[in-house]
C-alpha positions as CSV (number, residue, x, y, z in Angstrom):
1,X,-17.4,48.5,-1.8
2,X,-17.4,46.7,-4.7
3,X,-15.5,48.2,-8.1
4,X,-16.6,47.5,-11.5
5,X,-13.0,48.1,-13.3
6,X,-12.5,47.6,-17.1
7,X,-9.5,46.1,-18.5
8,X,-8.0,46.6,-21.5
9,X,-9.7,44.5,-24.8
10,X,-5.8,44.3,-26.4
11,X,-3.2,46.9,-25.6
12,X,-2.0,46.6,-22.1
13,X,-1.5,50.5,-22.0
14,X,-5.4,51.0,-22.5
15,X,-5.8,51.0,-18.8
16,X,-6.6,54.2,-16.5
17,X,-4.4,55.2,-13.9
18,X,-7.5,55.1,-11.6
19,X,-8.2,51.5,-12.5
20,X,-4.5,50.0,-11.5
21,X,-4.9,52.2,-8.4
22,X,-7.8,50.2,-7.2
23,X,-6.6,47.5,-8.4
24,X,-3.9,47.1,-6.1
25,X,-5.3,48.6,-3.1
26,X,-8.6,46.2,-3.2
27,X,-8.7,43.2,-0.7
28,X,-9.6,40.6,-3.6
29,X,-10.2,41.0,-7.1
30,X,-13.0,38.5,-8.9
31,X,-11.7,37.6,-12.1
32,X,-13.4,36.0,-15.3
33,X,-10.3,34.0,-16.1
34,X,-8.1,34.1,-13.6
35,X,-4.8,33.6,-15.8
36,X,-6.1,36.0,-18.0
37,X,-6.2,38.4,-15.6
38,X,-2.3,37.3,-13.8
39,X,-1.1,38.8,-17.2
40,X,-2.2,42.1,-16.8
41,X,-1.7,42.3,-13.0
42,X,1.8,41.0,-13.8
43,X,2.6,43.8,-16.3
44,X,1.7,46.7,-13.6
45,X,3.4,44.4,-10.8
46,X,0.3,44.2,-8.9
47,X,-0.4,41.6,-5.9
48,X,-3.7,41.6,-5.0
49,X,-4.8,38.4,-4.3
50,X,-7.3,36.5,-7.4
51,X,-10.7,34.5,-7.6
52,X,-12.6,32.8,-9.8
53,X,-15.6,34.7,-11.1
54,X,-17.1,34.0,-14.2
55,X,-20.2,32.3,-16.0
56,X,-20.2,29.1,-14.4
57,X,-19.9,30.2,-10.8
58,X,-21.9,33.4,-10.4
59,X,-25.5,32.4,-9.5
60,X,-23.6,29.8,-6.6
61,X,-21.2,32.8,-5.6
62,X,-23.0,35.6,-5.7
63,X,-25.1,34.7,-1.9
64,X,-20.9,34.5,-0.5
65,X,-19.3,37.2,-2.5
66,X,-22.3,39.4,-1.2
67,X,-21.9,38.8,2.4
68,X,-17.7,39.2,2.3
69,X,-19.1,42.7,0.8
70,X,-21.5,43.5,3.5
71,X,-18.4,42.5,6.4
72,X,-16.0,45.2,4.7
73,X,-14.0,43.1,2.2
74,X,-13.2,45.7,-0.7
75,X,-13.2,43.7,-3.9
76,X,-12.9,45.0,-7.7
77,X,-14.9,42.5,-10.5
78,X,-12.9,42.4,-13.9
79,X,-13.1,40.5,-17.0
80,X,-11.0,39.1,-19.8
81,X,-11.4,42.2,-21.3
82,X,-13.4,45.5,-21.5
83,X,-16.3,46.4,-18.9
84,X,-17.9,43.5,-16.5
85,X,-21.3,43.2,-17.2
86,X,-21.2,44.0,-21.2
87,X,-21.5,40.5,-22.9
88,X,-19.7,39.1,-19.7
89,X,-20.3,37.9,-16.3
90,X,-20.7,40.7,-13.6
91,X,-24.7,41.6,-14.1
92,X,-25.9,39.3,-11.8
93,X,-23.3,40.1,-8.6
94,X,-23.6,43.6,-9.2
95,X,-27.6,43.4,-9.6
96,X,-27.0,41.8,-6.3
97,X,-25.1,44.9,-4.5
98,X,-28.0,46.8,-5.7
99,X,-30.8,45.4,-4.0
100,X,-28.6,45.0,-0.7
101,X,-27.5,48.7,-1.2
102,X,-23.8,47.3,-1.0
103,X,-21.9,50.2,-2.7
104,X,-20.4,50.0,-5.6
105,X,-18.4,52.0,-8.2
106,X,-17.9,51.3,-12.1
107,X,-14.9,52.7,-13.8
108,X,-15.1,54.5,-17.3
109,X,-12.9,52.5,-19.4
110,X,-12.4,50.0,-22.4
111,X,-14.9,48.4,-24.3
112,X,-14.7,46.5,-27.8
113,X,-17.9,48.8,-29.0
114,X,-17.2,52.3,-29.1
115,X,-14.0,52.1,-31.4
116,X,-15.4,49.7,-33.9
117,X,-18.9,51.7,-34.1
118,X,-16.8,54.8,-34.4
119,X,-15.0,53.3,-36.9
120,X,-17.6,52.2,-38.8
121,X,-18.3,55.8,-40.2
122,X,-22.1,55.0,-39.6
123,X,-24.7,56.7,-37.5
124,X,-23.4,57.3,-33.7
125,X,-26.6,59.9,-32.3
126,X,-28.8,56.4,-31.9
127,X,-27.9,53.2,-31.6
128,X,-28.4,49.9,-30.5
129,X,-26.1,46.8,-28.6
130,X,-27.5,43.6,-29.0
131,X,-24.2,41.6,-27.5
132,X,-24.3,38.1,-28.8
133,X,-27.2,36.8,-30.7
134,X,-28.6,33.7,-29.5
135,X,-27.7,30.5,-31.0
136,X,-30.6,29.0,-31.2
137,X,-33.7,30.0,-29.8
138,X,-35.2,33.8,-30.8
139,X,-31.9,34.0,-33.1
140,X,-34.0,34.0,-36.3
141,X,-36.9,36.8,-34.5
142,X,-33.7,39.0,-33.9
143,X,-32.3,38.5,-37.4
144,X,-35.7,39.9,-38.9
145,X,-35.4,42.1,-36.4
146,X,-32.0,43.6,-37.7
147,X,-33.4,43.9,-41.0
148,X,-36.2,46.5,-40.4
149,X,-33.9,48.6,-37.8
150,X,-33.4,52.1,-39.1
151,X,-30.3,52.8,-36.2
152,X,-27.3,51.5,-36.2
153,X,-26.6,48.2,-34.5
154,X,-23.8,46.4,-32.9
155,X,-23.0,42.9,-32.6
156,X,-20.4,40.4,-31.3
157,X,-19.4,37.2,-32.7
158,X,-16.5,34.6,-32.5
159,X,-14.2,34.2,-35.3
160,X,-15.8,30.3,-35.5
161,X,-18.8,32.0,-36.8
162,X,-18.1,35.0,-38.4
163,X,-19.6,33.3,-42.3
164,X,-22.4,31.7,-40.7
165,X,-23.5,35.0,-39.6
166,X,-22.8,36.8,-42.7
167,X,-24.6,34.1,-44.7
168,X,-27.9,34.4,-42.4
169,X,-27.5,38.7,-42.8
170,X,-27.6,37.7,-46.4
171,X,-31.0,36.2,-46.0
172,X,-32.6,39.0,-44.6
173,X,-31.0,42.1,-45.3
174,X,-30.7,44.2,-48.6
175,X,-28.2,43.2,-50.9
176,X,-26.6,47.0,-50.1
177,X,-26.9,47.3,-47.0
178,X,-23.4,48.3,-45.5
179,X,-21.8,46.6,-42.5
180,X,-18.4,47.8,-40.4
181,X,-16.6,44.4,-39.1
182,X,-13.9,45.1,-36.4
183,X,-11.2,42.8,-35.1
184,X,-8.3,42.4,-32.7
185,X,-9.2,45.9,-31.5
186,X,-6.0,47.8,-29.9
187,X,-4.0,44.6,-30.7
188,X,-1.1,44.2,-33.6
189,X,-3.1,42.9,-36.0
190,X,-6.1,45.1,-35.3
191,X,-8.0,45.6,-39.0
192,X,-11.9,47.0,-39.9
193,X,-13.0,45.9,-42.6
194,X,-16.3,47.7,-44.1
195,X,-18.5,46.8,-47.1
196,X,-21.6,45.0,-48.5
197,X,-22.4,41.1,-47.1
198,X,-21.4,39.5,-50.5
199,X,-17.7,41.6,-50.0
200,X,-17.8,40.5,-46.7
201,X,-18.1,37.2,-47.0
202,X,-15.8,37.2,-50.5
203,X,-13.2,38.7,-47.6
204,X,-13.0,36.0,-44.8
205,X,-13.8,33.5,-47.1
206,X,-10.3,34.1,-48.4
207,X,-8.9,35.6,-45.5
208,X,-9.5,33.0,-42.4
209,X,-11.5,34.8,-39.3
210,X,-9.3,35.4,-36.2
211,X,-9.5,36.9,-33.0
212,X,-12.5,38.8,-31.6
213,X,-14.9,40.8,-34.0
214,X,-17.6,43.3,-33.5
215,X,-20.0,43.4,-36.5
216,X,-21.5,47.2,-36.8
217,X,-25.0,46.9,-39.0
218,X,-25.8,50.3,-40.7
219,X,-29.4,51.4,-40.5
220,X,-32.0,49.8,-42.6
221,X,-33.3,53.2,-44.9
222,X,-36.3,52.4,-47.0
């Protein structure tokens, strides 16, 4: 069996019972960053013994990790934070189990997107995740994309390039249109920050970007 367990994105208590349960009753647990990960197991004074999984590894690993799975090895995927799979590694090892008919099992839990879109105050009955936008190639096709989307969209972005992407919105999108920036979610210094892109940008421009954000887009109305 392989287990799909969400970790908290900042708060240590955002975990499910469920989750530390498997957690220490797995055989191995795949980690994204395995120091990362020490922390939290640390905290709930849990064992289990720790490898290496993340985006440089898992097309090499997968073949490995499948056939451990197959021989009875009970293993549990987790990333940095939030839900494996969501805008971090786990798609391609669970895709994997799939196709082998290796069971698996994902755990409801934490993910950076529900509380920042639900903060947002926008439209929740249809939206759309877009993760990451692409840095280079296609990034300018989704941008234009973005601008004639009439549901609510969701974005991630590093704080290293939190006014670049502001500045690019401001190329394509209507002067009015409203946008729902979350940061540090469940952390201490956790702060949404909602308005139009030139108050946006007049914001961190002043206010250095830090930590983790989710950008929610509201709908393009005509």
């Amino acid at each position: 069996m392989l287990y799909i367990v969400p970790t908290p994105v900042g708060n240590l208590e955002d975990i499910t019972l469920r989750a530390i349960r498997i957690l220490k009753e797995v055989d191995l647990i795949l980690a994204e960053d395995t120091r990362q990960t020490k922390k939290l197991l640390n905290h709930y004074h849990i064992e289990t013994k720790l490898i290496a999984y993340h985006k440089f590894n898992e097309h090499r690993s997968v073949e490995s990790l499948t056939s451990k799975l197959q021989s009875g090895v009970q293993m549990a995927l987790v990333s940095d934070c939030g839900t494996p799979g969501i805008s971090d590694p786990g798609q391609i090892l669970i895709s994997a189990c799939v196709a082998q008919k290796i069971p698996l099992q994902t755990l409801p839990g934490p993910t950076a997107f529900v509380p920042a879109l639900v903060n947002s105050g926008f439209a929740t009955n249809e939206f759309i995740f877009i993760g990451f936008l692409p840095h280079k190639k296609g990034r300018q096709t989704k941008l234009k994309e973005i601008a004639l989307e009439k549901r609510t969209l969701i974005l991630y972005e590093s704080p290293y390039r939190v006014i670049k992407l502001l500045e690019e919105l401001k190329e394509h999108l209507k002067p009015e249109r409203e946008i729902s920036i979350s940061r540090e979610i469940s952390k201490m210094f956790e702060e949404t920050v909602t308005g139009n892109l030139e108050e946006l940008i007049s914001h961190f421009s002043i206010k250095e970007p830090r930590g983790e954000f989710v950008f929610v887009i509201s709908g393009h109305s005509d």
